[in-house]
C-alpha positions in Angstrom: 174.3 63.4 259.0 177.2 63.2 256.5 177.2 61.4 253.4 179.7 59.3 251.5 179.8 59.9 247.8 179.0 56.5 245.5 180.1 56.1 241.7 177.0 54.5 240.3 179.4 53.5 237.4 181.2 55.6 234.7 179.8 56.9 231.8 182.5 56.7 229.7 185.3 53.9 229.7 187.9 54.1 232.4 190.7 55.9 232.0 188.9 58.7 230.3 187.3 61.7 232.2 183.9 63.0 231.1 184.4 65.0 228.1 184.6 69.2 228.5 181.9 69.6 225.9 179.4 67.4 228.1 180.4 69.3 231.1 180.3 72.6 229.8 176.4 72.0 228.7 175.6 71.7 232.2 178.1 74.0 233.7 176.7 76.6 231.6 172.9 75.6 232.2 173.6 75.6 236.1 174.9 79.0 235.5 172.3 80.5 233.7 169.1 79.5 235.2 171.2 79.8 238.6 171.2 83.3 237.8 167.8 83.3 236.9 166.7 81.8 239.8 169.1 84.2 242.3 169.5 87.7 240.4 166.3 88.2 238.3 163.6 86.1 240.0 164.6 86.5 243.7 166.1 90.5 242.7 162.7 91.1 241.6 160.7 89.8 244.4 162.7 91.6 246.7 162.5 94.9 244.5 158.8 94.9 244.8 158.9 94.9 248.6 161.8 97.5 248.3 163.1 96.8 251.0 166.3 95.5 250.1 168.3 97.4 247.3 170.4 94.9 245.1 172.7 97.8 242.6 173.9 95.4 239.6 176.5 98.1 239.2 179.9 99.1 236.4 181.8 95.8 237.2 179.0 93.6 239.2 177.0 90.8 238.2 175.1 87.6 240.1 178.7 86.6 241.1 178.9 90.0 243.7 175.8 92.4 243.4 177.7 95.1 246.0 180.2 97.2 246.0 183.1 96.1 248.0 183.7 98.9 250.4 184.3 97.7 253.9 184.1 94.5 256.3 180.4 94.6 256.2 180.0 94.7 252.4 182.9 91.5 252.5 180.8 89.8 255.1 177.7 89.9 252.8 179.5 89.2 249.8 180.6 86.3 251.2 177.4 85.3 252.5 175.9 85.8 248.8 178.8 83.6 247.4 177.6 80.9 249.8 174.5 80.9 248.2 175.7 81.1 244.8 177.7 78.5 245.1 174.9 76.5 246.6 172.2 77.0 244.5 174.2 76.7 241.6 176.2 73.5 242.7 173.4 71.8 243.4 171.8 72.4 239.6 174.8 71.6 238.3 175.2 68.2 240.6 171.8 67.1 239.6 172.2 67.7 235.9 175.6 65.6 235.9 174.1 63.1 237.6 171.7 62.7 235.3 173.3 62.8 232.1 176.6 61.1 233.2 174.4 58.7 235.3 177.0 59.4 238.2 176.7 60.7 242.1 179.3 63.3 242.0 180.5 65.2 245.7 178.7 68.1 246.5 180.7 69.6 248.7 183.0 69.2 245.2 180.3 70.5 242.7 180.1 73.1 245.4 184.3 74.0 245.4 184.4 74.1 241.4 181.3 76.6 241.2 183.5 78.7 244.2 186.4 78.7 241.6 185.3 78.9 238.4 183.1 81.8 239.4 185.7 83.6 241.1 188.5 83.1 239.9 187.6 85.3 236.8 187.7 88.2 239.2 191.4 88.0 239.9 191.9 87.8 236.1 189.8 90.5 234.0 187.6 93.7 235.2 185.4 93.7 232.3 181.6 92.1 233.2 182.1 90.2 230.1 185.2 88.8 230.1 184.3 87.6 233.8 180.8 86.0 232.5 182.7 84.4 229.4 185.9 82.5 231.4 183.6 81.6 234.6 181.6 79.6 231.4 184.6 78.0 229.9 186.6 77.7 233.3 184.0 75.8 235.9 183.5 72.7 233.6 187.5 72.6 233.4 187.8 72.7 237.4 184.6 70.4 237.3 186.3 68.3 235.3 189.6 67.9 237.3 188.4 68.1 241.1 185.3 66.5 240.5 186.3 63.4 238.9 189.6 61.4 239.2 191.5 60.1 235.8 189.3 56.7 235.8 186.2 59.0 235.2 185.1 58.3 238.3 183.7 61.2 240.7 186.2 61.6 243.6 185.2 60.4 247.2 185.6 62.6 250.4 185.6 61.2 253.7 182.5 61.1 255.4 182.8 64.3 257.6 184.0 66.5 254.6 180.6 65.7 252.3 178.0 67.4 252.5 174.3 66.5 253.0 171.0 68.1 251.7 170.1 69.6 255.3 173.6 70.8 255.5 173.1 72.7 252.3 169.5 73.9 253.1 171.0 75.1 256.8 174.2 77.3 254.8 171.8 78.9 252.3 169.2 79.9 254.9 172.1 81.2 257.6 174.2 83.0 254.3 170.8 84.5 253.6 169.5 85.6 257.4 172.2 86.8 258.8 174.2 88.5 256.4 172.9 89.0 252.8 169.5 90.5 254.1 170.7 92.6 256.9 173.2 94.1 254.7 170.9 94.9 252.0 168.5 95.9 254.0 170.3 98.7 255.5 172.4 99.4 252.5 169.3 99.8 250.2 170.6 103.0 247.9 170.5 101.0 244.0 170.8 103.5 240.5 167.4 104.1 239.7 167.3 107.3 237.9 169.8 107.8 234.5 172.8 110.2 234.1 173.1 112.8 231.5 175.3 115.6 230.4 175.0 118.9 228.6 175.9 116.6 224.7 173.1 114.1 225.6 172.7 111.1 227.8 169.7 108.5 227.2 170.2 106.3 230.7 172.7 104.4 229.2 176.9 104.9 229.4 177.6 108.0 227.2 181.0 109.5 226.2 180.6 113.2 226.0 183.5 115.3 224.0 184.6 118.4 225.7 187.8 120.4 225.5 190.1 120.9 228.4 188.2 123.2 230.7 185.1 122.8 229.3 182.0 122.4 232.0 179.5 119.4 232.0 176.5 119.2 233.6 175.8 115.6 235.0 173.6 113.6 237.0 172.2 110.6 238.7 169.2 109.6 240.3 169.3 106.9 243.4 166.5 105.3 244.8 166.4 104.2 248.7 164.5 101.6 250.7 161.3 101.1 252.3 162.5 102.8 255.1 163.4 106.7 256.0 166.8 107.8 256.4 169.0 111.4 256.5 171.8 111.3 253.9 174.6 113.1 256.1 177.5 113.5 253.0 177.8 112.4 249.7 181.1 111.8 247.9 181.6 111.6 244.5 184.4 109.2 243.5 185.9 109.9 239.9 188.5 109.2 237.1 191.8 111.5 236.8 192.1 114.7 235.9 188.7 115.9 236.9 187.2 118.6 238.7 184.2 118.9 240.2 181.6 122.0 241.4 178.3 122.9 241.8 177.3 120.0 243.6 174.0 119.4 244.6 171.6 117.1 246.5 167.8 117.4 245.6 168.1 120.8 244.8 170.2 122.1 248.5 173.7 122.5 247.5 176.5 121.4 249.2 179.0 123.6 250.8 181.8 122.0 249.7 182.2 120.3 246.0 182.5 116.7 246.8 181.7 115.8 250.5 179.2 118.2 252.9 177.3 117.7 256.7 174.1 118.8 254.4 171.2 116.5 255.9 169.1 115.3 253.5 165.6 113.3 254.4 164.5 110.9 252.4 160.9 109.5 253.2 160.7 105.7 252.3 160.9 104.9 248.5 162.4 108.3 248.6 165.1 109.2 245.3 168.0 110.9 246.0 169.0 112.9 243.1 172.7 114.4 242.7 173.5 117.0 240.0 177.1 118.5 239.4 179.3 120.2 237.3 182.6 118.4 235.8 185.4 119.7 233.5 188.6 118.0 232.8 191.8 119.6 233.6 193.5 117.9 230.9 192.9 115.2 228.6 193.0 111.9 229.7 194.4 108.5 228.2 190.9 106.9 228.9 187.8 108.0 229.2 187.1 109.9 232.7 183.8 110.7 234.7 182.7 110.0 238.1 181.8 105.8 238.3 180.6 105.6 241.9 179.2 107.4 244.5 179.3 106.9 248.4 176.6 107.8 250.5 176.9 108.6 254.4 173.6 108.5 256.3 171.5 107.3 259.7 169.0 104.2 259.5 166.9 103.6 262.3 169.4 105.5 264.3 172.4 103.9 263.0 175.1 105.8 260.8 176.3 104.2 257.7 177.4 104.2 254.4 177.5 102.6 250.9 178.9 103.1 247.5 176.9 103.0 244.7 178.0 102.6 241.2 176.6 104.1 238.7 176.4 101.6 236.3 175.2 102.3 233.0 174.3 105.5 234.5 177.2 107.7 234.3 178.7 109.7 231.6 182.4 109.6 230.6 184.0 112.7 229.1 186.6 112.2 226.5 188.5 115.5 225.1 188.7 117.1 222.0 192.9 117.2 220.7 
């Protein structure tokens, strides 16, 4: 079942580790048409059944598509950085191995796209910085777990590799029984774009307001292929804001930021959220509300995900 891994002979003298440039070429190919392949291609496919709602959200991208918010959404992350790791290991192992004319491990390939994708996350919140260091930092960690200092891919013993079926057998379980039943019954994504009372064009906007000063704002969600009752709706926000007028599809809620409203959506249904916002006093950064978490029944079953907005919300700024 398991396979030992077998240098077919360096491609570079001994004593001398495949260069970073070469590596990072197809580190950075494996990555990009990885992402291709899992966000764009396979997000798309699934959009058009709509059933399963994949939010690239403020702070997301194809290394976690969901909001962390509880074991589930931990459970499904995981299960989606199986696959990542899988589909883009594999690129990556076949592209080394065929311009370094070597058999690397996969179940190392495998560990260096696990690191240099996520370690990024421990270091920076910004989407950019993330995309930028896992490109310069997964043909380092290729580099050193990958191969040893006689250029030379590592070996694992046998019942540590990993075979082709192996692989095939973790995507498919990742997939089945926890990426799609999570987003299938998490299926809220930003659909609609936020605006405010200076503007707002369904991208991130920074309105200027004086202390006191009312906003209007709003987003627009979209749901699944299947009916549900939103239950409560909380908006989560930046400091010194305060929130009123809340309202769901035109009912309004009793209370500003959570209610027992019922709201039914049919299937493909848009849930559409409109409040007012003012800021107490002026913040150091840039304040609005970045996420929203939803409380509702699906086929019986009460749950709840946060959404973020994305490029969707509107930040308020002050005038001093």
């Amino acid at each position: 079942m398991s396979s030992a891994v077998v240098g077919a002979g360096p491609a570079v003298p001994p004593g001398r580790t495949p260069s970073y440039g070469r590596l990072f070429g197809s580190a950075a190919f494996a990555q990009i048409f990885g992402g291709i392949l899992l966000f764009y291609l396979g997000g798309i496919t699934l959009s058009l059944t709509r059933l399963v709602g994949i939010s690239s959200g403020q702070g997301l991208f194809i290394y976690a598509p969901w909001v962390v918010d509880g074991p589930w959404a931990v459970a499904a992350l995981i299960g989606w950085g199986a696959l990542v790791a899988i589909v883009i290991g594999s690129l990556l192992r076949g592209r080394v191995e065929r311009r370094l004319e070597v058999e690397p491990s996969r179940a190392l390939i495998i560990a260096s796209v696990a690191i240099g994708g996520y370690a990024p996350w421990l270091l920076t919140s910004s989407v950019p910085g993330r995309t930028v260091l896992s490109l310069l930092l997964m043909p380092a960690v290729v580099r050193v777990l990958v191969f040893d200092s006689t250029a030379r891919p590592r070996r694992l013993p046998g019942r540590f590799e990993l075979s082709r079926r192996q692989l095939l057998i973790g995507a498919v379980v990742a997939v089945c029984a926890l990426v799609l039943p999570y987003s299938l019954l998490h299926p809220f994504s930003v659909n609609g774009s936020g605006t405010s009372i200076g503007g707002g064009d369904g991208s991130t906007a920074t309105a200027t307001v004086s202390p006191g000063q009312e906003a209007w704002l709003g987003a627009g969600l979209q749901s699944g292929n299947l009916p549900l009752t939103v239950t409560s709706v909380r908006l989560i926000h930046g400091p010194d804001l305060a929130i009123s007028d809340v309202k769901s599809n035109g009912s309004p809620w009793p209370a500003p930021e959570i209610s027992g409203v019922r709201i039914h959506l049919k299937a493909r249904g848009q849930l559409w959220i409109t409040y007012h916002v003012k800021l107490d006093a002026c913040p150091t950064n840039p304040s609005g509300v970045t996420r929203i978490r939803i409380t509702y029944t699906q086929l019986g079953l009460p749950l709840e995900q946060t959404v973020s907005l994305a490029d969707n919300d509107t930040l308020l700024t002050c005038n001093t």
